[in-house]
PDB file of N, CA, C and O in Angstrom:
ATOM      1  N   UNK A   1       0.848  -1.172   0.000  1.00  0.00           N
ATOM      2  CA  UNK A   1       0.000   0.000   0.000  1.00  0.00           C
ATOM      3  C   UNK A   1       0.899   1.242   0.000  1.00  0.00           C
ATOM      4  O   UNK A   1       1.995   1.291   0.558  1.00  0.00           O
ATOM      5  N   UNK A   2       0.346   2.199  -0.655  1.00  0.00           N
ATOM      6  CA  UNK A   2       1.646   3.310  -0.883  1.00  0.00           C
ATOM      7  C   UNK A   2       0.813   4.427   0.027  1.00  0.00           C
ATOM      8  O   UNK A   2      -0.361   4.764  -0.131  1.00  0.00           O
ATOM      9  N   UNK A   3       1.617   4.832   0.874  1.00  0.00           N
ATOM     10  CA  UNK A   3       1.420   5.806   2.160  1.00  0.00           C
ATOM     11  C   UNK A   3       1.983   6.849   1.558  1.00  0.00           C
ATOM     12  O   UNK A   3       2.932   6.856   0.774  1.00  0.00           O
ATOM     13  N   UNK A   4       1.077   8.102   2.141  1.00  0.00           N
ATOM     14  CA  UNK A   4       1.762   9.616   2.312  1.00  0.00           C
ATOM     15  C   UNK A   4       2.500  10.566   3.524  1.00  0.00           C
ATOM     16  O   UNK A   4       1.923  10.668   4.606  1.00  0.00           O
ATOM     17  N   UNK A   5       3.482  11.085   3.349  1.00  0.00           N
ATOM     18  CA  UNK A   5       4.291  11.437   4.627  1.00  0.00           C
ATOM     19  C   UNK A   5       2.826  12.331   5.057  1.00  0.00           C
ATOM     20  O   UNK A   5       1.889  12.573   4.296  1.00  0.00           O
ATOM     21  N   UNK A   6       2.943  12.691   6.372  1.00  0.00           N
ATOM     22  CA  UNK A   6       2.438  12.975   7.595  1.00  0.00           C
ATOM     23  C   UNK A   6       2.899  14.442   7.754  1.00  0.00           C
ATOM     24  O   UNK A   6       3.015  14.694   6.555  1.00  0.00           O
ATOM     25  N   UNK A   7       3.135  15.228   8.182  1.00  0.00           N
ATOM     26  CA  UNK A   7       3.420  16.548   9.161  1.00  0.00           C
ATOM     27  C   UNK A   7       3.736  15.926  10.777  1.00  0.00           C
ATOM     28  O   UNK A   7       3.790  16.975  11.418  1.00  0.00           O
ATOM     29  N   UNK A   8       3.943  14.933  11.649  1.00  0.00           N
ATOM     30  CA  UNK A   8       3.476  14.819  12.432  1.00  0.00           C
ATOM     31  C   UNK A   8       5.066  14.274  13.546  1.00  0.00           C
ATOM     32  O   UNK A   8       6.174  13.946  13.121  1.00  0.00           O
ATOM     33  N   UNK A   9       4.669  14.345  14.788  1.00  0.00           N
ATOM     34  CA  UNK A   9       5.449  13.880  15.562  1.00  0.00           C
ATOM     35  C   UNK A   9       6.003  12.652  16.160  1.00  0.00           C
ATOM     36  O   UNK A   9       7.067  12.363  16.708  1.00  0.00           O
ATOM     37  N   UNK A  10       3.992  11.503  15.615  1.00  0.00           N
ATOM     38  CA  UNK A  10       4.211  10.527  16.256  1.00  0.00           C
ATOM     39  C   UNK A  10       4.005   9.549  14.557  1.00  0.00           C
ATOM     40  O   UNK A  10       4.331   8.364  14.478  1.00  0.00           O
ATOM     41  N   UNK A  11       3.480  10.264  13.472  1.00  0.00           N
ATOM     42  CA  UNK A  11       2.724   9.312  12.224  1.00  0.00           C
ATOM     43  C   UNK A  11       4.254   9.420  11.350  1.00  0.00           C
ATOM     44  O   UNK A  11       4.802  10.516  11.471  1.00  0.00           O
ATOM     45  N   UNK A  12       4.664   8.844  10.867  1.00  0.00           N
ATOM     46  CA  UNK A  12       5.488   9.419   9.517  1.00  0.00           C
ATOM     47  C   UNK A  12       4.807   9.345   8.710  1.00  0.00           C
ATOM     48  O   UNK A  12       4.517  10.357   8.072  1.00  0.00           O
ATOM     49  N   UNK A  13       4.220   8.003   8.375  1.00  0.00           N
ATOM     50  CA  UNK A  13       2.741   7.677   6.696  1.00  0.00           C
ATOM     51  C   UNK A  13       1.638   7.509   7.189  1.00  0.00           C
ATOM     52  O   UNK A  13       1.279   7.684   8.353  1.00  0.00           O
ATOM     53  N   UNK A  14       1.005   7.122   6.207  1.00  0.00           N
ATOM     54  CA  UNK A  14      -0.431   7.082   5.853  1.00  0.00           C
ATOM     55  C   UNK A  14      -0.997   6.289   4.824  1.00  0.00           C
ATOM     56  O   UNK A  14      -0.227   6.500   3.887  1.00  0.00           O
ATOM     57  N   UNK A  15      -1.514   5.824   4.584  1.00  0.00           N
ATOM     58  CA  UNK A  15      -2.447   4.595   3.375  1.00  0.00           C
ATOM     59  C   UNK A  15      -3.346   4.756   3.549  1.00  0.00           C
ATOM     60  O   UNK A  15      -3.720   5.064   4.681  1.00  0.00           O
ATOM     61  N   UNK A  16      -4.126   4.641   2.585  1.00  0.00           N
ATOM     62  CA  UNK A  16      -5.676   4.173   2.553  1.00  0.00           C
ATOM     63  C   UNK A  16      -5.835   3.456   1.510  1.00  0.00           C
ATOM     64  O   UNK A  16      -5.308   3.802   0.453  1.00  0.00           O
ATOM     65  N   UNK A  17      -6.700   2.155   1.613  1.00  0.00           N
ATOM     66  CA  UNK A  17      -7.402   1.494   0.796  1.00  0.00           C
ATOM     67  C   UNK A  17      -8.454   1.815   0.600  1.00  0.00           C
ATOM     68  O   UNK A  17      -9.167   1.786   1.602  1.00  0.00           O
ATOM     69  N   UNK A  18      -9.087   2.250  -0.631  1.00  0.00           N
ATOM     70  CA  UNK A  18     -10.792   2.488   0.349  1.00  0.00           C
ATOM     71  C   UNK A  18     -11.862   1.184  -0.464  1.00  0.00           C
ATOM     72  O   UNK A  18     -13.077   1.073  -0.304  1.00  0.00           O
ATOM     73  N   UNK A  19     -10.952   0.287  -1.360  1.00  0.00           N
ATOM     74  CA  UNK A  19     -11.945  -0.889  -1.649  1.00  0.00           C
ATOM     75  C   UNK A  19     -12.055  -1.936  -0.171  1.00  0.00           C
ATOM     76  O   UNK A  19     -12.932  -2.753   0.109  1.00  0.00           O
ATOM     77  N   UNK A  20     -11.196  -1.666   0.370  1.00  0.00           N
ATOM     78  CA  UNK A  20     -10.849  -2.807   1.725  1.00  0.00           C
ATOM     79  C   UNK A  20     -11.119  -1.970   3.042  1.00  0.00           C
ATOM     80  O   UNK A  20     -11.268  -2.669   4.045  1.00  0.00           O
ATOM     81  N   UNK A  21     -11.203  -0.678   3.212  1.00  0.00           N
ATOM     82  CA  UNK A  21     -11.282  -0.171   4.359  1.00  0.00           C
ATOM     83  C   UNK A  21     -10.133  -0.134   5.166  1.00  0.00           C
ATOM     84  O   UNK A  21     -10.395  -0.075   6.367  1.00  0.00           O
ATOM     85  N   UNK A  22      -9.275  -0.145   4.957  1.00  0.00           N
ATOM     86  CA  UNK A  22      -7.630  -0.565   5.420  1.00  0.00           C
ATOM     87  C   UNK A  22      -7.195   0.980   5.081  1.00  0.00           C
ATOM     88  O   UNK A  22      -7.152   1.604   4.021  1.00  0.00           O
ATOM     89  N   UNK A  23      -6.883   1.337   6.472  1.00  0.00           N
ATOM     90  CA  UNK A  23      -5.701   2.202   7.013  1.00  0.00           C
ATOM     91  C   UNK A  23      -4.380   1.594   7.580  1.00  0.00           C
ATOM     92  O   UNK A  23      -4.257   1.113   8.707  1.00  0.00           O
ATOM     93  N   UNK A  24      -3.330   1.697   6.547  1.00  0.00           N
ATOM     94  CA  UNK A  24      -2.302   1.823   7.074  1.00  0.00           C
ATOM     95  C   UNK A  24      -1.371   3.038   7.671  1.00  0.00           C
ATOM     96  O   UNK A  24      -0.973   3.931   6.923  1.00  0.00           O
ATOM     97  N   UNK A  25      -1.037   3.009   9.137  1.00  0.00           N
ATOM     98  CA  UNK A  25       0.142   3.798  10.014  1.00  0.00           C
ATOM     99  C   UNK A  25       1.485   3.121   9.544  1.00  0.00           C
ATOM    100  O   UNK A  25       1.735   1.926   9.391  1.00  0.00           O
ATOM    101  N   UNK A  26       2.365   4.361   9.340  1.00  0.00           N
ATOM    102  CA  UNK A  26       3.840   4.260   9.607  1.00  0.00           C
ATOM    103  C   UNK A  26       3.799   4.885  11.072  1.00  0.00           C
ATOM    104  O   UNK A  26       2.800   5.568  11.298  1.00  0.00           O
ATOM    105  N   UNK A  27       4.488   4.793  11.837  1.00  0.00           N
ATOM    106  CA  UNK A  27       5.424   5.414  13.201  1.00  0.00           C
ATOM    107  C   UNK A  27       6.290   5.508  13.236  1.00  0.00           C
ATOM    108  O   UNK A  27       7.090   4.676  12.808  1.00  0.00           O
ATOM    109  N   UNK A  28       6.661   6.907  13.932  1.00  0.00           N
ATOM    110  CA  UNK A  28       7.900   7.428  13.476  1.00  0.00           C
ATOM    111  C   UNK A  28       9.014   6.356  14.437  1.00  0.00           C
ATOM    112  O   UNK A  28      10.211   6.641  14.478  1.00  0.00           O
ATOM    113  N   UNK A  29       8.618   5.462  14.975  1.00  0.00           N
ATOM    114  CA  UNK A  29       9.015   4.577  15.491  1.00  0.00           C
ATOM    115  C   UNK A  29       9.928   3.478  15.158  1.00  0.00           C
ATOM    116  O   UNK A  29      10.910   2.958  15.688  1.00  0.00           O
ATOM    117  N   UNK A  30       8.811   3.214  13.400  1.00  0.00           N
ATOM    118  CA  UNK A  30       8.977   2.490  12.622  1.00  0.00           C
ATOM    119  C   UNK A  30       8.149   1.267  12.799  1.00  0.00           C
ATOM    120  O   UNK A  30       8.431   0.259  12.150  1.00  0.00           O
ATOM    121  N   UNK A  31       7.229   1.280  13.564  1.00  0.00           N
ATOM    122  CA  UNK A  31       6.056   0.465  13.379  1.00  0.00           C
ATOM    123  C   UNK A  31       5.118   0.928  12.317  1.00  0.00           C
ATOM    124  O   UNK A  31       4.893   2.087  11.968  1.00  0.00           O
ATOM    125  N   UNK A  32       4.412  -0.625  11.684  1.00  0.00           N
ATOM    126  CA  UNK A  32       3.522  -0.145  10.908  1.00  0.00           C
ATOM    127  C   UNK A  32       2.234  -1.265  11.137  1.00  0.00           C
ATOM    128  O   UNK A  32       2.256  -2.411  10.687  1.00  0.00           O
ATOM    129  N   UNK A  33       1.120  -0.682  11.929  1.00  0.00           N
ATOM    130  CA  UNK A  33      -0.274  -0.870  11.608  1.00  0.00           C
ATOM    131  C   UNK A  33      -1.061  -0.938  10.610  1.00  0.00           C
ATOM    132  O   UNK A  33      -0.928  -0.151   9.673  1.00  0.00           O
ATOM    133  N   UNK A  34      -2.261  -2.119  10.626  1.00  0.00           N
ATOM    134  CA  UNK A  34      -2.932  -1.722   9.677  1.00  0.00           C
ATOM    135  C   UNK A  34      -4.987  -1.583  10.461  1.00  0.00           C
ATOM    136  O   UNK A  34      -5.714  -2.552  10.683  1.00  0.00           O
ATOM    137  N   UNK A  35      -5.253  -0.486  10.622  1.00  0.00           N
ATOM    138  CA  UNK A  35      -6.320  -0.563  11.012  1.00  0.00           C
ATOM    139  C   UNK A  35      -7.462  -1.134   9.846  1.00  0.00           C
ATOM    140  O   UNK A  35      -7.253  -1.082   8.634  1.00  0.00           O
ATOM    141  N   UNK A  36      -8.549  -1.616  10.398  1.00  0.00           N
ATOM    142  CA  UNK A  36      -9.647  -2.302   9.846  1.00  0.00           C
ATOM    143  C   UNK A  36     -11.242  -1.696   9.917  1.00  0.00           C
ATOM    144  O   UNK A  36     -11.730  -1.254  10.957  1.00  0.00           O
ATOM    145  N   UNK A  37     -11.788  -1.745   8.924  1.00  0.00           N
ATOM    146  CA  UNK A  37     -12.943  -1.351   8.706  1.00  0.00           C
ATOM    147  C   UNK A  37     -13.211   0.196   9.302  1.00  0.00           C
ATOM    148  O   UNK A  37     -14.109   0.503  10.086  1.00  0.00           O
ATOM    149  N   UNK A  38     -12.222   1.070   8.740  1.00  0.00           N
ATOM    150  CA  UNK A  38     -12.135   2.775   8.789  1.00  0.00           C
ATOM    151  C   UNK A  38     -12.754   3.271   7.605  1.00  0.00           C
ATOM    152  O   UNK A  38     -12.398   3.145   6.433  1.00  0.00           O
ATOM    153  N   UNK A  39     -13.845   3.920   8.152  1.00  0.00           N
ATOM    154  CA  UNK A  39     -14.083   4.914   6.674  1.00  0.00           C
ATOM    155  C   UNK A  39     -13.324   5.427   5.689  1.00  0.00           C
ATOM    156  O   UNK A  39     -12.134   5.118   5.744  1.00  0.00           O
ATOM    157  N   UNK A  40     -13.608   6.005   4.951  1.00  0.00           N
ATOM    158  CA  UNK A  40     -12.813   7.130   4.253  1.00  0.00           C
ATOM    159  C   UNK A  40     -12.526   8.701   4.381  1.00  0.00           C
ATOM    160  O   UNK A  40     -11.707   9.504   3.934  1.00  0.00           O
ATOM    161  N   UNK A  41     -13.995   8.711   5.507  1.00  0.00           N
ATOM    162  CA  UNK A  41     -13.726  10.137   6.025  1.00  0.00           C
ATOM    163  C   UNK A  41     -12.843  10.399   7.282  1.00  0.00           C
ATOM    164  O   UNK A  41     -12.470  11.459   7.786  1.00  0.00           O
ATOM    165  N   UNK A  42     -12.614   9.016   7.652  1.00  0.00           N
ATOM    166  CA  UNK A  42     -11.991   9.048   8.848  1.00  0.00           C
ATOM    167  C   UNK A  42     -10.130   9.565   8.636  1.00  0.00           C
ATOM    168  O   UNK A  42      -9.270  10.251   9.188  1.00  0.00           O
ATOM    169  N   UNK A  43     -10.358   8.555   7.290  1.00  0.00           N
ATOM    170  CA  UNK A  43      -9.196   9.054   6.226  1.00  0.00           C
ATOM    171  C   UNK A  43      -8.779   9.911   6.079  1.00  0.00           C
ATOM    172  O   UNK A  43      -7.571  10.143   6.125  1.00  0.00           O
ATOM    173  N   UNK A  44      -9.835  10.826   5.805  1.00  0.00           N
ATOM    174  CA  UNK A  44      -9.570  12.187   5.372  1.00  0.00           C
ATOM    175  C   UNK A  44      -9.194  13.297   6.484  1.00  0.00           C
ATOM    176  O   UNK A  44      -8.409  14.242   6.560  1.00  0.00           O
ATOM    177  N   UNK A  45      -9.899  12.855   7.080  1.00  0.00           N
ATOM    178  CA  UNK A  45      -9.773  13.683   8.579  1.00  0.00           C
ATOM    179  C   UNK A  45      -8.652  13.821   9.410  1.00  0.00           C
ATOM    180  O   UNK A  45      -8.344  14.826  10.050  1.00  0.00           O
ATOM    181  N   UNK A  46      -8.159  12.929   9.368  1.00  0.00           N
ATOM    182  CA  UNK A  46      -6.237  12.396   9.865  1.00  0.00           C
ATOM    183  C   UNK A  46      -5.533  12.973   8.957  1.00  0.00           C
ATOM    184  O   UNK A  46      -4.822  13.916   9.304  1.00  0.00           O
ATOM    185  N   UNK A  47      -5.551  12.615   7.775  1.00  0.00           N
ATOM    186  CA  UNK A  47      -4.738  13.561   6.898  1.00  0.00           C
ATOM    187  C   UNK A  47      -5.143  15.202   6.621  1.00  0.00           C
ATOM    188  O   UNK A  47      -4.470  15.935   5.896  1.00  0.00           O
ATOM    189  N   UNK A  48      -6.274  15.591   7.284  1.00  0.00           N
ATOM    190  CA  UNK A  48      -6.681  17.062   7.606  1.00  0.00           C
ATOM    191  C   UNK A  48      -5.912  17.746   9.014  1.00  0.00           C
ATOM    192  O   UNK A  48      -5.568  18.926   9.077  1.00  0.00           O
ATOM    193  N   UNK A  49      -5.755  16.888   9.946  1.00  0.00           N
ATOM    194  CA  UNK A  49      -5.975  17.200  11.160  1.00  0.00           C
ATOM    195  C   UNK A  49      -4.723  18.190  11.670  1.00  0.00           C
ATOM    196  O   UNK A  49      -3.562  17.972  11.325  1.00  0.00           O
ATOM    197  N   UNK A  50      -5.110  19.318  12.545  1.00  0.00           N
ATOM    198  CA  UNK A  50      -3.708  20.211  13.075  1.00  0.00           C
ATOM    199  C   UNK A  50      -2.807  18.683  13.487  1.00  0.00           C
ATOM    200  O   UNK A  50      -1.893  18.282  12.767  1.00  0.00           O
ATOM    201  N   UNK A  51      -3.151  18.114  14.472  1.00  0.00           N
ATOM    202  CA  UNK A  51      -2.267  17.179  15.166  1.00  0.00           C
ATOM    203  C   UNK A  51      -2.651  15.620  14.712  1.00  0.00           C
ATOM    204  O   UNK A  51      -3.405  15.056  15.504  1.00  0.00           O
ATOM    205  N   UNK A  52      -2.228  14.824  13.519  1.00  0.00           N
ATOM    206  CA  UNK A  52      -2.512  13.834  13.306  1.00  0.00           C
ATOM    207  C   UNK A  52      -2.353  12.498  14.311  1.00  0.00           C
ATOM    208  O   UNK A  52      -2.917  11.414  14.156  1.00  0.00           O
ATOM    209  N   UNK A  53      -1.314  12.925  15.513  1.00  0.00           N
ATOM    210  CA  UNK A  53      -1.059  11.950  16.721  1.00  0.00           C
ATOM    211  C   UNK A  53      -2.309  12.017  17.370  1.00  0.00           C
ATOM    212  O   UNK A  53      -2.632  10.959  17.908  1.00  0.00           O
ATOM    213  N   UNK A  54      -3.219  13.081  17.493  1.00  0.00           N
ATOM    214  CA  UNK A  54      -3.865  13.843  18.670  1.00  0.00           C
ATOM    215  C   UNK A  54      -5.599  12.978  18.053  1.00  0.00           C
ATOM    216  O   UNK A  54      -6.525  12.559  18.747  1.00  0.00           O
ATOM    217  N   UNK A  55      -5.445  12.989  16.542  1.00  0.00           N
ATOM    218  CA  UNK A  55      -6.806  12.549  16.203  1.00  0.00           C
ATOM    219  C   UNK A  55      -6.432  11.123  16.182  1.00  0.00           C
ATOM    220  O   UNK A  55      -7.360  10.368  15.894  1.00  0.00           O
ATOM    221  N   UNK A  56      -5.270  10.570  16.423  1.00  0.00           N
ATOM    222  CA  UNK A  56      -5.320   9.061  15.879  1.00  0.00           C
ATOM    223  C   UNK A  56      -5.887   8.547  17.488  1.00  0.00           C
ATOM    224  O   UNK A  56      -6.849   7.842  17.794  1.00  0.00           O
ATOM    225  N   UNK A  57      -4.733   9.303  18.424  1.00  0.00           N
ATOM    226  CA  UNK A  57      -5.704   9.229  19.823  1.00  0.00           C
ATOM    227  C   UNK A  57      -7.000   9.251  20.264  1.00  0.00           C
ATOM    228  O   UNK A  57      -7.576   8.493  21.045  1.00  0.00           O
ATOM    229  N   UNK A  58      -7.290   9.972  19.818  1.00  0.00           N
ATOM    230  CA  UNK A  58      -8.663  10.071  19.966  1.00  0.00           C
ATOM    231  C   UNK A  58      -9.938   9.629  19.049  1.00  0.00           C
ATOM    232  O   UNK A  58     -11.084   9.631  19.498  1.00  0.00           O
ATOM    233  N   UNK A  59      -9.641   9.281  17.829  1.00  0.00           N
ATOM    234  CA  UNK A  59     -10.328   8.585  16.926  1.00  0.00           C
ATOM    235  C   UNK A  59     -10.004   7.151  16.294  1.00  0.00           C
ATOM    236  O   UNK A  59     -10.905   6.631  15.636  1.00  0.00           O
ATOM    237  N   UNK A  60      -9.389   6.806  16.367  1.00  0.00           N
ATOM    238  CA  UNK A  60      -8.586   5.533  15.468  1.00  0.00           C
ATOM    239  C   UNK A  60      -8.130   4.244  16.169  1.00  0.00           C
ATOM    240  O   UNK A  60      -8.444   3.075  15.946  1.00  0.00           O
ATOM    241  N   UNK A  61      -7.162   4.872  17.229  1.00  0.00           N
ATOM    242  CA  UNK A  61      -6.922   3.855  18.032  1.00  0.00           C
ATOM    243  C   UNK A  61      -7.499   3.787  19.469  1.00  0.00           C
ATOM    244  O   UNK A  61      -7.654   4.727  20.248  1.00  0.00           O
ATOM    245  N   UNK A  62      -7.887   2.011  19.721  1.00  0.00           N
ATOM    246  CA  UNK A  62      -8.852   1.326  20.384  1.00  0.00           C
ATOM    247  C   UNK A  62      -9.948   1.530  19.836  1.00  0.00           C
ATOM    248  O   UNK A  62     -10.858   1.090  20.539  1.00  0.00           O
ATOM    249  N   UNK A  63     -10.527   2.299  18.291  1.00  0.00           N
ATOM    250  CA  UNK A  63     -11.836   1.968  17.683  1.00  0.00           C
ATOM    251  C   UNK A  63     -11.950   0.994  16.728  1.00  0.00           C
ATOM    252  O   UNK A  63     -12.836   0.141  16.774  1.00  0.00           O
ATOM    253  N   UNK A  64     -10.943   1.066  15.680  1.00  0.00           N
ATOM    254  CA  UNK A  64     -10.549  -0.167  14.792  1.00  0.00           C
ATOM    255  C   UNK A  64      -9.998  -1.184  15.202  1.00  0.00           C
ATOM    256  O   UNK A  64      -9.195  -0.657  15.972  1.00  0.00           O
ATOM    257  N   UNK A  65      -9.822  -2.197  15.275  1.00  0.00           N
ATOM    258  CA  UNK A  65      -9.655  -3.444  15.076  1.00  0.00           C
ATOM    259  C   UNK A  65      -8.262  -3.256  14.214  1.00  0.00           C
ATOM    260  O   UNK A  65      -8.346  -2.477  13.264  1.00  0.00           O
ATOM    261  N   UNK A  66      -6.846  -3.962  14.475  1.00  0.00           N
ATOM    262  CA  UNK A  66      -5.893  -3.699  14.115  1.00  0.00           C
ATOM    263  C   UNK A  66      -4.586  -4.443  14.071  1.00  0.00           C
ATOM    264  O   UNK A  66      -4.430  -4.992  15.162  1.00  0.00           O
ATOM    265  N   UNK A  67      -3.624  -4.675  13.288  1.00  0.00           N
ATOM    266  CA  UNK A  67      -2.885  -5.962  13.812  1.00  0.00           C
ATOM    267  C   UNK A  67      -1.327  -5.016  13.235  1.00  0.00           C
ATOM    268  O   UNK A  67      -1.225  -4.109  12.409  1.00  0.00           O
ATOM    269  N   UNK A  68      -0.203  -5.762  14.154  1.00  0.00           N
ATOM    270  CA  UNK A  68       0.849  -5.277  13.868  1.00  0.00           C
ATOM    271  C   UNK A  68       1.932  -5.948  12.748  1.00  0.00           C
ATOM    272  O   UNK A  68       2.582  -6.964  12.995  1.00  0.00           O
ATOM    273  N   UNK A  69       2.007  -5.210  11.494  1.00  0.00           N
ATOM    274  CA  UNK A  69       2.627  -5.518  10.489  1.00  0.00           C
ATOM    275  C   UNK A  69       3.801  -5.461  10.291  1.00  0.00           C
ATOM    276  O   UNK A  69       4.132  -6.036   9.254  1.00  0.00           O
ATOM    277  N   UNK A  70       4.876  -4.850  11.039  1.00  0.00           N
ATOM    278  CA  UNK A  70       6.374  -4.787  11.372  1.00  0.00           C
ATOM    279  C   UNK A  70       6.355  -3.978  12.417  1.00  0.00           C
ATOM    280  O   UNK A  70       7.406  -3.677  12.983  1.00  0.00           O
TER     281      UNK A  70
END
């Protein structure tokens, strides 16, 4: 899945599938997530957001369903 850099402190990328509903996270960590059954606006909204760490907190993670990919 081909991700877009981030602005962010805690995201480096970003993916979206939107035939599969699949959000993929990079971390600047170097972990990469793939959340499950995310909208597309939810999509959009993270890649809108002043603080993309701040909405993943509060929107994304512990709502999707998610497994760790590296």
């Amino acid at each position: 899945m081909r991700r877009l850099r981030l602005d962010s402190a805690a995201i480096a990328s970003a993916g979206y599938d939107a035939d599969t509903a699949v959000l993929e996270l990079e971390f600047t960590s170097g972990d990469v997530y793939r959340y499950f059954a995310v909208p597309p606006s939810v999509h959009r909204a993270l890649r809108d957001a002043d603080s993309a760490g701040r909405f993943f907190r509060e929107r994304i993670r512990d709502v999707y369903p998610s497994e760790l990919i590296r």
